[in-house]
C-alpha positions as CSV (number, residue, x, y, z in Angstrom):
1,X,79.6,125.4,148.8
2,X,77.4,128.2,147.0
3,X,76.1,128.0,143.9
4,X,76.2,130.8,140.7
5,X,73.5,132.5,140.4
6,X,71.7,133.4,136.9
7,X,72.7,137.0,136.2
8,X,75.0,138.1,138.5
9,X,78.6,138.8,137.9
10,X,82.0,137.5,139.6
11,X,82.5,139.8,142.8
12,X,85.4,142.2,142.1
13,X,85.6,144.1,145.1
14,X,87.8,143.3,148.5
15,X,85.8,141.6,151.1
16,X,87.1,143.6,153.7
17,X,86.9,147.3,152.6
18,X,84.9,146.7,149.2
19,X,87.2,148.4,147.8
20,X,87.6,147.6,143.4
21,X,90.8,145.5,143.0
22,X,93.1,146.7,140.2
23,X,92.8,145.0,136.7
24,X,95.3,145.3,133.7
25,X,93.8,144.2,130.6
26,X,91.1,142.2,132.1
27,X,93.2,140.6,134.6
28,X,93.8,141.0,138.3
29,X,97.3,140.3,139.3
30,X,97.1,142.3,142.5
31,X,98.0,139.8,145.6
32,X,96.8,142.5,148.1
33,X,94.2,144.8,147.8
34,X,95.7,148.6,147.8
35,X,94.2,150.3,150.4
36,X,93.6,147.9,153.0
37,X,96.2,145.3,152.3
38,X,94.3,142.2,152.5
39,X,96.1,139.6,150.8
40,X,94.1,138.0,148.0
41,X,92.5,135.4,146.2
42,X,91.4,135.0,142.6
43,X,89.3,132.1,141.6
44,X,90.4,130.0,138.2
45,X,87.2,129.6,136.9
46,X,85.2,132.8,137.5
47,X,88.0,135.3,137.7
48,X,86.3,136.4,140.9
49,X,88.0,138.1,144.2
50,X,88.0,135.9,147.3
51,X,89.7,136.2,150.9
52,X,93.1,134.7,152.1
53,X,91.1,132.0,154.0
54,X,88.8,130.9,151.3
55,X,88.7,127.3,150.2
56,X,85.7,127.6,147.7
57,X,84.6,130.8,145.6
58,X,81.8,132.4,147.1
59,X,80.1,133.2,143.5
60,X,80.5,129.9,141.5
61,X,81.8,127.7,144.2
62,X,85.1,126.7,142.5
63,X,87.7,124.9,144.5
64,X,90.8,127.4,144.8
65,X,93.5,126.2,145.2
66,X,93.4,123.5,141.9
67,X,93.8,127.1,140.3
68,X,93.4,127.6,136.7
69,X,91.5,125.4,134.5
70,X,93.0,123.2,132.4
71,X,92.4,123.3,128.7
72,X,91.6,119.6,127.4
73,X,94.0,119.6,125.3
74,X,97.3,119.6,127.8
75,X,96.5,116.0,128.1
76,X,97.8,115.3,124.4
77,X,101.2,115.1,125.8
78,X,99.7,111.7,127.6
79,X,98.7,110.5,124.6
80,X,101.7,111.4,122.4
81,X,104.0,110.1,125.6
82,X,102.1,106.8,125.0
83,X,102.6,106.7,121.2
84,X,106.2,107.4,121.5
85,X,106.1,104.2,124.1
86,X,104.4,102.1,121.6
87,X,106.8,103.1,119.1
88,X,110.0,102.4,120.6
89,X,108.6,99.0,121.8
90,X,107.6,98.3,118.4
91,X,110.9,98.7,117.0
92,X,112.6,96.8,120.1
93,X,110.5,93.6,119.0
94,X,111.1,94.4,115.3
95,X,115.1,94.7,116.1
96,X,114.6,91.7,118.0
97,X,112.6,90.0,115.0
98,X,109.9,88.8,117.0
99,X,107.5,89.4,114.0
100,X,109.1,87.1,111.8
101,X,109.5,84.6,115.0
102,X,105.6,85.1,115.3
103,X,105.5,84.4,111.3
104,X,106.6,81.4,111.4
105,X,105.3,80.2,114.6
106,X,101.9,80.6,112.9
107,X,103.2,78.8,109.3
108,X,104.0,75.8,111.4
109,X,100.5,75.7,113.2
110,X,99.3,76.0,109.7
111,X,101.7,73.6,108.0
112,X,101.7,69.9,108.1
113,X,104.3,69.1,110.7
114,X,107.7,69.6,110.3
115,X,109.7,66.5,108.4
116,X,112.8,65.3,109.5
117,X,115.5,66.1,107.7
118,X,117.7,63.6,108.9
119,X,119.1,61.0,106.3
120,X,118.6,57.7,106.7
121,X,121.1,54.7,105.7
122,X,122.2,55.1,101.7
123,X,120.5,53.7,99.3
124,X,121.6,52.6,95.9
125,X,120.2,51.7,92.2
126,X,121.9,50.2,89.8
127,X,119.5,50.7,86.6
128,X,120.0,54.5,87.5
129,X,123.6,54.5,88.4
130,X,122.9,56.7,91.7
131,X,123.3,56.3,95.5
132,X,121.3,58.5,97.4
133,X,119.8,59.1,100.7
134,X,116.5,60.2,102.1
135,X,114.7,62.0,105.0
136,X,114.3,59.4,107.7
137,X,110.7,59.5,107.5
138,X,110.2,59.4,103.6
139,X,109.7,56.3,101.9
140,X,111.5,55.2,98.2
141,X,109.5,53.5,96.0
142,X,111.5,51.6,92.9
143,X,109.9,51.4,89.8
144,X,112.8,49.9,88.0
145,X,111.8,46.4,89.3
146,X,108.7,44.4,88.5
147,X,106.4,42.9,85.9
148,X,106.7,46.4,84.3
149,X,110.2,47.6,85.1
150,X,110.9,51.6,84.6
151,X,114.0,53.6,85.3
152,X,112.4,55.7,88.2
153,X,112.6,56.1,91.3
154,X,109.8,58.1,93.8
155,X,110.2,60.0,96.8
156,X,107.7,60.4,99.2
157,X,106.8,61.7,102.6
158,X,103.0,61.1,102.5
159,X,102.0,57.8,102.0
160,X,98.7,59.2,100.5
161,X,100.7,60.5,97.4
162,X,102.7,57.0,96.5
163,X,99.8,55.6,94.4
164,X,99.7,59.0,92.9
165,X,103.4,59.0,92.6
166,X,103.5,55.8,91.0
167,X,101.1,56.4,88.3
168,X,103.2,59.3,86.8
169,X,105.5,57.6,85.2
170,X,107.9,59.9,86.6
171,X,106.2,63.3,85.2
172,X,105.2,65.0,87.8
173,X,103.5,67.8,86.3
174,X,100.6,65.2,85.7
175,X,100.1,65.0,89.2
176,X,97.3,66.7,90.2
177,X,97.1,67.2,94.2
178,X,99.9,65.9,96.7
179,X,99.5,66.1,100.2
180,X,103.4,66.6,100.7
181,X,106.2,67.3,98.8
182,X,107.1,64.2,96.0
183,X,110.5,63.4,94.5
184,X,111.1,61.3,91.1
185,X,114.5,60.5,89.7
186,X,115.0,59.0,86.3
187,X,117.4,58.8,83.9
188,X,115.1,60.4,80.8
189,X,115.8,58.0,77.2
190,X,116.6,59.6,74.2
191,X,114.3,61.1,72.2
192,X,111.5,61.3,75.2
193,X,112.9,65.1,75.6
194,X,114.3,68.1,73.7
195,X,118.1,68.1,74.2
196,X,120.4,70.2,72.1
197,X,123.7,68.5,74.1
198,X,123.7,66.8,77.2
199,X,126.8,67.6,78.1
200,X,125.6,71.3,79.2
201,X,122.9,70.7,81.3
202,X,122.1,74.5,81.3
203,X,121.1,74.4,77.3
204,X,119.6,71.1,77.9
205,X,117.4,72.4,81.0
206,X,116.8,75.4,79.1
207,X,115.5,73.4,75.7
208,X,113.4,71.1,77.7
209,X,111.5,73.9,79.9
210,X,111.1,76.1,77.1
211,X,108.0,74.4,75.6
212,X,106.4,73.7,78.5
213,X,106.3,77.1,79.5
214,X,105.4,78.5,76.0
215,X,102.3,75.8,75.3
216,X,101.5,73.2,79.0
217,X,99.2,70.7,79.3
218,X,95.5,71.6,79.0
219,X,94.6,73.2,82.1
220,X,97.6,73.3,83.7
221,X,99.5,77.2,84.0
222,X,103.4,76.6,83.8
223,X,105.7,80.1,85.3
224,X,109.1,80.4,85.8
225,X,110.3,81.3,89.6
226,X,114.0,80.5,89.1
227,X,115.3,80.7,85.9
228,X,117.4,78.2,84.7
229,X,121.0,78.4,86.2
230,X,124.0,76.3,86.4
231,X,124.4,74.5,89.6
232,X,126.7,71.1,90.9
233,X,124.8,68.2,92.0
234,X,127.4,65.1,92.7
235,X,130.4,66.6,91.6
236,X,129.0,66.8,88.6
237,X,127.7,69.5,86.4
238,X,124.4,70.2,85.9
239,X,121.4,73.1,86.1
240,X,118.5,73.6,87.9
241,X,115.1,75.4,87.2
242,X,112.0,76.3,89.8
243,X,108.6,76.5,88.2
244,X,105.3,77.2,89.7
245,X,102.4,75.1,88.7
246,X,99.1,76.6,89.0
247,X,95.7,73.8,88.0
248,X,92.8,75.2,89.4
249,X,93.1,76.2,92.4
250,X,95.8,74.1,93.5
251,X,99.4,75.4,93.1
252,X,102.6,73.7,93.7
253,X,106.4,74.7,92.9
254,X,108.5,71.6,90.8
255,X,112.5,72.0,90.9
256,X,114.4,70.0,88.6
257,X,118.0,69.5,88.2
258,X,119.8,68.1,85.1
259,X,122.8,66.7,86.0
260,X,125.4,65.3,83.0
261,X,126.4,62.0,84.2
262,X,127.3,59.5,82.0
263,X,127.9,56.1,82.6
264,X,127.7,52.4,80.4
265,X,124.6,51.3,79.1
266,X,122.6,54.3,80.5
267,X,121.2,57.6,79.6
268,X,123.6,60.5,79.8
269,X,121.4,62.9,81.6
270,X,120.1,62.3,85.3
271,X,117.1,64.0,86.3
272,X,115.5,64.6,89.6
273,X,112.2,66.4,89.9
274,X,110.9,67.8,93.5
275,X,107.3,68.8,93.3
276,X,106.3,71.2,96.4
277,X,102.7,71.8,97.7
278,X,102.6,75.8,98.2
279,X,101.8,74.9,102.1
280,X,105.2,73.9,102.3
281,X,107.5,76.0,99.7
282,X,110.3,77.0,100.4
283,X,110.9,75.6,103.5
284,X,110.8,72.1,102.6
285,X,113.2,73.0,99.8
286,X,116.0,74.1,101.9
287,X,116.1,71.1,104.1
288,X,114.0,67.8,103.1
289,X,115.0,68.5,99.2
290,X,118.3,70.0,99.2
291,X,119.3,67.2,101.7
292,X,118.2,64.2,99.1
293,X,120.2,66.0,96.3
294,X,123.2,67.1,98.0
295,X,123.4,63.0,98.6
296,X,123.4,62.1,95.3
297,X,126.9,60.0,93.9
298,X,127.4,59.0,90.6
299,X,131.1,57.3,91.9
């Protein structure tokens, strides 16, 4: 293979009879030269004659037959082959929802395990005039007997939150950190809430939220998720609000549904509160939650 040599330009003459090959505008497209007929060769990178049985240019010692040099930039068809790959496989796994599949995949390695959603065997209380049923692996506590009886009755999966639970007196907005979600259902007395006429839960609901929205506990930030709406809970009218409760740092969600069920020697109004860590809202709504109230009977 030779080498180019400083100075010296691309040979344009035939290597058999020297004589000039023909150029139009620059360029040689003669295959044979004109006078002696000698088929031949241009190099692609030096523009330079060569003979019909050259494999390398003589002046710059290109490789002929690769031809012409390639400008870099051919090779963005590569690239924007590959990004119309990526893109169609991108919307395959979206179509597919593999995102949202991956989503939750890594909100349940995040998330305490998942509860069981299963009921277990029916319970019943008289003091509240309810049967109900609970995830298999939650525990009722009744507070309506002891040395201190009170018409409540606590949900709970963790058994860390029961003391905690307990201690409320059935208001959960005074509990500060649950490990899990926490139920309470109570039949509130008269005169313990704002109630224009418990027999529409809606304006009930609405009268009872309203002021702790508009003025909460110290330190505690009250917001309204799901407005108040009409809802049936037992075959029996009622209304339900979502509010997201923000101390601190800590924020959980608390759904409560009214329900207007009267019955002797009672309260007209049953309440159940569900207070939610944020870890596991909503999905602990839609299944542990929504199972307990869709069990409730006031038969």
């Amino acid at each position: 293979m030779k080498t180019q040599q400083a100075g010296l330009a691309a040979p344009t003459l035939c290597p058999r009879c020297d004589a000039s090959a023909p150029a139009v505008n620059g360029e040689r497209p003669a295959d044979r030269c004109p006078f002696c007929s000698l088929q031949l060769s241009w190099c692609g990178n030096c523009r330079g004659v060569a003979g019909p049985f050259d494999r390398f240019c003589g002046f710059c010692g290109f490789e002929l037959i690769r031809g012409e040099p390639r400008s870099r930039l051919w090779r963005l068809w590569q690239v924007a082959l590959l990004a119309l790959l990526v893109a169609g496989l991108g919307y395959g796994l979206w179509a597919a929802g593999v995102p949202s599949a991956l989503v939750g995949g890594v909100r349940a390695l995040l998330s305490p395990p998942a509860t069981s959603v299963e009921p277990s065997a029916g319970y019943g209380n008289r003091v509240l005039a309810v049967g109900y049923s609970v995830p298999g692996d939650w525990a009722a506590i009744d507070l309506s007997t002891g040395a201190s009886p009170q018409p409540i009755v606590m949900l709970s999966r963790s058994p860390l939150d029961r003391s905690a639970a307990a201690d409320s007196g059935g208001d959960l907005t005074r509990v500060d950190h649950i490990q899990s979600t926490v139920m309470a259902m109570s039949r509130p007395a008269a005169g313990t809430t704002v109630v224009a006429d418990a027999r529409d839960p809606v304006v009930a609901l609405t009268t009872e939220v309203a002021p702790l929205v508009a003025a909460p506990p110290p330190g505690l930030k009250v917001e309204v998720t799901e407005p108040v709406h009409a809802a049936t809970v037992g075959n029996r009218s009622g209304a339900v609000v979502v509010l997201k409760l923000t101390r601190g740092d800590a924020v959980t969600y608390l759904r409560r549904a009214l329900v207007y069920a009267p019955r002797p020697g009672v309260a007209a109004i049953f309440q159940v509160d569900a207070l939610e860590p944020a870890a596991e809202w909503p999905a602990v709504d839609t299944s542990a939650v929504a199972t307990v109230i869709r069990s409730l009977s006031f038969e």
